[in-house]
C-alpha positions in Angstrom: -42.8 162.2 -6.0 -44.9 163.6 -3.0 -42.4 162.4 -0.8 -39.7 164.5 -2.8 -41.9 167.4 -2.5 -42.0 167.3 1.3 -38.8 166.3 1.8 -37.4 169.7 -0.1 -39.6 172.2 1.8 -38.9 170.5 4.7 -35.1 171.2 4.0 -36.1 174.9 2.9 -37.1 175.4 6.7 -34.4 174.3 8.4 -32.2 176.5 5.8 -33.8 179.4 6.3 -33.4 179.0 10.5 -29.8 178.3 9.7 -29.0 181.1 7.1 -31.5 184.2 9.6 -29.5 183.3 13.3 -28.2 186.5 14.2 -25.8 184.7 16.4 -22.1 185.1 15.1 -21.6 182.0 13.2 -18.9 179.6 14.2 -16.6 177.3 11.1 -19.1 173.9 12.1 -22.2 176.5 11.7 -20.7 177.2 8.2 -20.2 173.4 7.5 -24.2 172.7 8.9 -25.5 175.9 6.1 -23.3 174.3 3.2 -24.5 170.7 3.5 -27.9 172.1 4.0 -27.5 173.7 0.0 -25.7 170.6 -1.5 -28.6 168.6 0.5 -31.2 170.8 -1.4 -29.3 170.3 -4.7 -29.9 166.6 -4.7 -33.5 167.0 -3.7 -34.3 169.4 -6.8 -32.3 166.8 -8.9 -34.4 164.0 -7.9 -37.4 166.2 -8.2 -36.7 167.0 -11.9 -35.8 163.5 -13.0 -39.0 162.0 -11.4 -41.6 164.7 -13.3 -39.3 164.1 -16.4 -39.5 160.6 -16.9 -43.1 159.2 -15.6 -42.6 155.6 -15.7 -44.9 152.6 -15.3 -45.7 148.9 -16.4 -47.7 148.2 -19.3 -49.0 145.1 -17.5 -46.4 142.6 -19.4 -44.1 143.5 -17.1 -41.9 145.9 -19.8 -41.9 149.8 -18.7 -43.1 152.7 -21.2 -41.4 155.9 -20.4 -43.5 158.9 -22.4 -46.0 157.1 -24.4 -43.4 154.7 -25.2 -42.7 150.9 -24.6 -39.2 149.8 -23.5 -38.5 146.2 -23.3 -35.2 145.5 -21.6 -33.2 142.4 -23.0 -30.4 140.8 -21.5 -27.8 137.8 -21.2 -25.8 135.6 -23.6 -22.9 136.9 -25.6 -23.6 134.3 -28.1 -26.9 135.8 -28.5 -26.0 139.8 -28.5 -25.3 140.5 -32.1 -28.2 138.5 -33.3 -30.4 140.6 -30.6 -29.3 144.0 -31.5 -29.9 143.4 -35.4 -33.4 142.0 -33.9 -34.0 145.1 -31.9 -32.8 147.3 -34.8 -35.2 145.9 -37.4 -37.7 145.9 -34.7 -37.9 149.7 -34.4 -39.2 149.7 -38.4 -42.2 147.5 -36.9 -43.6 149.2 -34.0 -41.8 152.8 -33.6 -43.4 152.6 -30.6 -41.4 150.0 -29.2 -37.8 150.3 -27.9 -35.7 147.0 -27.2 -32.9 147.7 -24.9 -30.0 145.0 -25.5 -26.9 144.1 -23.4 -25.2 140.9 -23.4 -23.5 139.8 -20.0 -23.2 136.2 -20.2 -26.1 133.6 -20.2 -26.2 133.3 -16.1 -25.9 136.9 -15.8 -29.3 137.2 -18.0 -31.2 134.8 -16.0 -30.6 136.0 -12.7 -31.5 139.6 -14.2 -34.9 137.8 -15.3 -35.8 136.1 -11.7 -34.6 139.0 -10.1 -37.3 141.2 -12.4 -34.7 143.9 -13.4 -35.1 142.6 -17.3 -37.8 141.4 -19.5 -36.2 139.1 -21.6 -33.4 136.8 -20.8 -31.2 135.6 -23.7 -29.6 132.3 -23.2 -27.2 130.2 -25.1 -28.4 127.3 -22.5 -31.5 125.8 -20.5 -32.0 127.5 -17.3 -30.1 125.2 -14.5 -32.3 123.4 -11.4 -30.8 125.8 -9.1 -31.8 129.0 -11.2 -35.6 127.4 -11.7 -35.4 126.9 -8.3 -34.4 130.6 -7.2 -37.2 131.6 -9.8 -39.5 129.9 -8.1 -38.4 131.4 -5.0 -39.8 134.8 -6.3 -42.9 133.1 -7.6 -41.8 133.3 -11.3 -42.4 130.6 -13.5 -40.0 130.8 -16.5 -41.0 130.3 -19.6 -38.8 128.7 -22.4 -38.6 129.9 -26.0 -36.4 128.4 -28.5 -35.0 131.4 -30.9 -32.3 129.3 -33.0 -29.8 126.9 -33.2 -26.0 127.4 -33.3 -22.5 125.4 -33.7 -20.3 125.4 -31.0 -17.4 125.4 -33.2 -13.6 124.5 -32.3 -11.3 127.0 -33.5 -7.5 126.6 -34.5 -4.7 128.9 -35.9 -4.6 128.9 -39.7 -1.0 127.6 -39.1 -2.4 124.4 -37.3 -2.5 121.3 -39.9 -5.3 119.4 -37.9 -8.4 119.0 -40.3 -10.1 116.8 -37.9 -10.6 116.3 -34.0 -12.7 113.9 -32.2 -14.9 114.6 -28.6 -12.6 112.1 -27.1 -9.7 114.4 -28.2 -10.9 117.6 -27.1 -12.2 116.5 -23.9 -8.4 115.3 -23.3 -7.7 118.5 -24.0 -10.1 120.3 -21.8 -10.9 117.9 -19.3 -9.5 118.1 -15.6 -7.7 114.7 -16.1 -6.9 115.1 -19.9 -3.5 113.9 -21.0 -3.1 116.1 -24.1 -0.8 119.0 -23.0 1.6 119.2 -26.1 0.2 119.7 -29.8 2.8 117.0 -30.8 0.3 114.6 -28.2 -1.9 115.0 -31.3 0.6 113.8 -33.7 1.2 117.6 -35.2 4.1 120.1 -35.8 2.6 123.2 -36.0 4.8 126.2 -37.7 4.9 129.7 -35.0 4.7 127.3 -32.2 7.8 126.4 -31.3 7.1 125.6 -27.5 4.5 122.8 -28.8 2.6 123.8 -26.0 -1.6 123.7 -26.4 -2.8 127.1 -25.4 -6.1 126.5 -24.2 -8.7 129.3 -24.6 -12.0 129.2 -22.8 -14.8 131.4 -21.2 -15.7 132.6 -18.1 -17.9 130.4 -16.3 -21.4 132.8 -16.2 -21.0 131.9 -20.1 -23.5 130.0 -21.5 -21.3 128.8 -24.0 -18.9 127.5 -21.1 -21.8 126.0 -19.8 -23.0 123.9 -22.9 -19.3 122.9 -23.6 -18.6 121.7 -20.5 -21.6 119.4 -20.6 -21.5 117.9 -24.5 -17.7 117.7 -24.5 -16.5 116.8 -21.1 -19.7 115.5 -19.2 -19.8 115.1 -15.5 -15.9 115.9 -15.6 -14.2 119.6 -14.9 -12.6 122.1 -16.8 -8.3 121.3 -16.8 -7.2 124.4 -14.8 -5.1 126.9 -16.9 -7.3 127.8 -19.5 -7.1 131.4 -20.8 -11.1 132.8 -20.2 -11.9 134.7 -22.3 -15.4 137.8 -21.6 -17.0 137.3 -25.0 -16.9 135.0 -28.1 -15.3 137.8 -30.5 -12.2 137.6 -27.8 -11.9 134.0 -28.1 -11.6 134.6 -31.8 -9.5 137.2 -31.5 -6.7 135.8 -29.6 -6.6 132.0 -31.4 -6.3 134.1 -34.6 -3.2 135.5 -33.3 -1.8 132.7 -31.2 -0.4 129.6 -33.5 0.1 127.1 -30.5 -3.7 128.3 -29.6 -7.1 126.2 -29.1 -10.6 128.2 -28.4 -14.7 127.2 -29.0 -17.2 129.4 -29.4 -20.2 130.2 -31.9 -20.1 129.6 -35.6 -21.8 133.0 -35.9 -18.2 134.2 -34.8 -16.1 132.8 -37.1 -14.2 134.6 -39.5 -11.5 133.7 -42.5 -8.3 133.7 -39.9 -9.3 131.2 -38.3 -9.9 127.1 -39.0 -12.6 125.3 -37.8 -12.2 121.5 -38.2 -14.7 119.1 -38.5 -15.7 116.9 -35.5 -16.2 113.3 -35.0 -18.7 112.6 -32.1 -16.8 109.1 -31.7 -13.5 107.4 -33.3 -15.4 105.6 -36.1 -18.4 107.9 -36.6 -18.5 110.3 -39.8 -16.6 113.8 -39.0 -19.4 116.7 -39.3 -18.2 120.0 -40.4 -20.1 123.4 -38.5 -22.5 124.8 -40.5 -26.0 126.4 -40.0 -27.4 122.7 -41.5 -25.7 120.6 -39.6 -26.8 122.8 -36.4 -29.9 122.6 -37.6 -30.5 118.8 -38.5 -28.6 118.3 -35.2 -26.0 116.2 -36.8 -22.8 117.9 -35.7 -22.0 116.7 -32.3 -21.7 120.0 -30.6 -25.4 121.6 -31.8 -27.3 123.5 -29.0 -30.8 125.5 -29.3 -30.7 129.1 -28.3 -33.0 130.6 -25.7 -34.8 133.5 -24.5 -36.5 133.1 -21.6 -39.5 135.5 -20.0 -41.2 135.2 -16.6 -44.1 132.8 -17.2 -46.1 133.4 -20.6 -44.8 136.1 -22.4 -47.6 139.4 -22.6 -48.7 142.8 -24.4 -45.3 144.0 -26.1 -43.1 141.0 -25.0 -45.3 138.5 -26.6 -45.6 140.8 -29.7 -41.5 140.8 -30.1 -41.2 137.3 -29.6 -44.2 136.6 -32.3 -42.1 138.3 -34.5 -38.5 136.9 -33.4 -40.2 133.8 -34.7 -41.8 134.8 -37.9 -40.3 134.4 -41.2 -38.6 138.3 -40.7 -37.1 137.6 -37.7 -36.0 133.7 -38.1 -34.3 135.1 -41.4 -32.4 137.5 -39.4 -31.0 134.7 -37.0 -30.0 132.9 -40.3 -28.5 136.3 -42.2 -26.3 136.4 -38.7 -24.8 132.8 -38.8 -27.2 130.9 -36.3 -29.9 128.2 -37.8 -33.5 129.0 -37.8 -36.0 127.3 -36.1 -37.8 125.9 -38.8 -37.6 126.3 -42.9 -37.9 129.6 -43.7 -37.9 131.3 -47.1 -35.6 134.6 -47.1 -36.1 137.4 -50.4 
């Protein structure tokens, strides 16, 4: 702020030498006088904004900005809805308490939390070695909190007649070396898809979702190249419910009735587990995952506070009202 200051009168001076020369002024003079004002513009801009909005840390690393504590939370699209119905709820609690929520993708999250530009990271997976080791890099020691559980769910066109599909099956599918290119491969005609072709929808690879997938389904293998990737889960959704010879995963919390989810068989003569909130919860469907939100060693002040209550009986209910499975039993009015 004091540097501002100086910085402006300093520019006043040489302004005023420039605009008093009783010399005839040439066209670069002119030039010299004009970025001198817009110069001065941006200094009184700056000045303004910095004796607007006094900033600082509350000491648990989240920033209050006139009186008021704002707690910046970031990451997995999986997560986002569920953290903005948090953070909306959150406000009737402590008014005094703002959560600021963007999604971005798992990755995306965590490096904002080692890098200290969030508070929070959301994560629909476990922090890799390579991120723990960048944290610790910065001298961050992340700390783990499991928010919920979820169903990564397999998603088909309406049109599609499969009711059932086993790892081994969509691995093929997905896998780098998988065989399974054509729906008819799987033993199905399926009406709208004339070409037979399996469109194969995916996500971008700073998705958590893409992450956990990729490691439950196909293991130390590779994605098959030619996959549509989609940003978010609501755009996997989207285009399977419109695309008969289409394929996608993502979320049960995402689902909707224009899609089909069939069940899945962890192995060719083990029971076929539908995705529900239960089975996510008892662990019994094959593709289950917690959910994470991670903070920069143990959580503090107003960080601590939110996550107290993310895990209470107000917030778990939440997580359950929005698809995902709470942590533990919880009774909901």
């Amino acid at each position: 702020m004091r540097m501002l200051v100086t910085a402006l009168s300093w520019f006043r001076n040489i302004w005023g030498i420039v605009s008093l020369s009783k010399y005839n002024r040439t066209g670069q003079d002119k030039a010299v006088e004009q970025t001198m004002k817009s110069i001065q513009t941006i200094l009184i801009a700056a000045t303004l904004i910095a004796c607007g909005k006094p900033q600082k840390q509350d000491g648990s690393g989240a920033t209050t900005s006139g009186g008021r504590t704002v707690i910046q939370n970031k990451g997995s699209d999986t997560l986002v809805n569920v953290a903005q119905a948090w953070a909306e709820t959150y406000k009737t609690v402590d008014p005094n308490v703002a959560i600021a929520v963007t999604g971005g993708g798992s990755g995306t999250g965590i490096s904002s939390m080692i890098n200290g530009t969030v508070d929070i990271a959301n994560s629909s997976r476990a922090m890799k070695t390579k991120e723990l080791e960048a944290a610790k890099k910065n001298g961050i020691d992340p700390k783990q909190n499991i928010v919920g559980y979820d169903a990564l769910a397999v998603f088909l066109h309406p049109s599609n007649p499969i009711n059932e599909i086993s790892i081994e099956q969509i691995k093929a599918i997905y896998g780098e070396h998988g065989t399974m290119e054509k729906w008819s491969d799987l033993g199905v005609t399926i009406e709208g898809c004339p070409s037979d072709e399996i469109i194969r929808i995916s996500r971008q690879n700073n998705s958590g979702t893409y992450a956990y997938f990729k490691k439950a389904v196909l293991g130390k293998g590779e994605y098959k190249l030619g996959s549509r990737d989609m940003h978010g889960s609501k755009d996997v959704v989207d285009l399977v419910e419109n695309t008969p010879c289409a394929i996608g995963y993502s979320g049960l919390a995402y689902a909707n009735d224009h899609i089909k989810m069939p069940c899945v068989k962890k192995g060719a003569d083990e029971a076929c587990v539908t995705p529900t909130v239960p089975t996510a919860a008892d662990g019994s469907y094959p593709i289950a995952r917690p959910l994470f939100m991670y903070t920069a060693g143990e959580p503090t002040g107003a960080n601590k506070q939110y996550l107290d209550w993310i895990l209470s009986d107000a917030g778990q209910c939440i997580i359950l009202d929005k698809g995902y499975a709470s942590v533990r039993d919880v009774t909901c009015g």
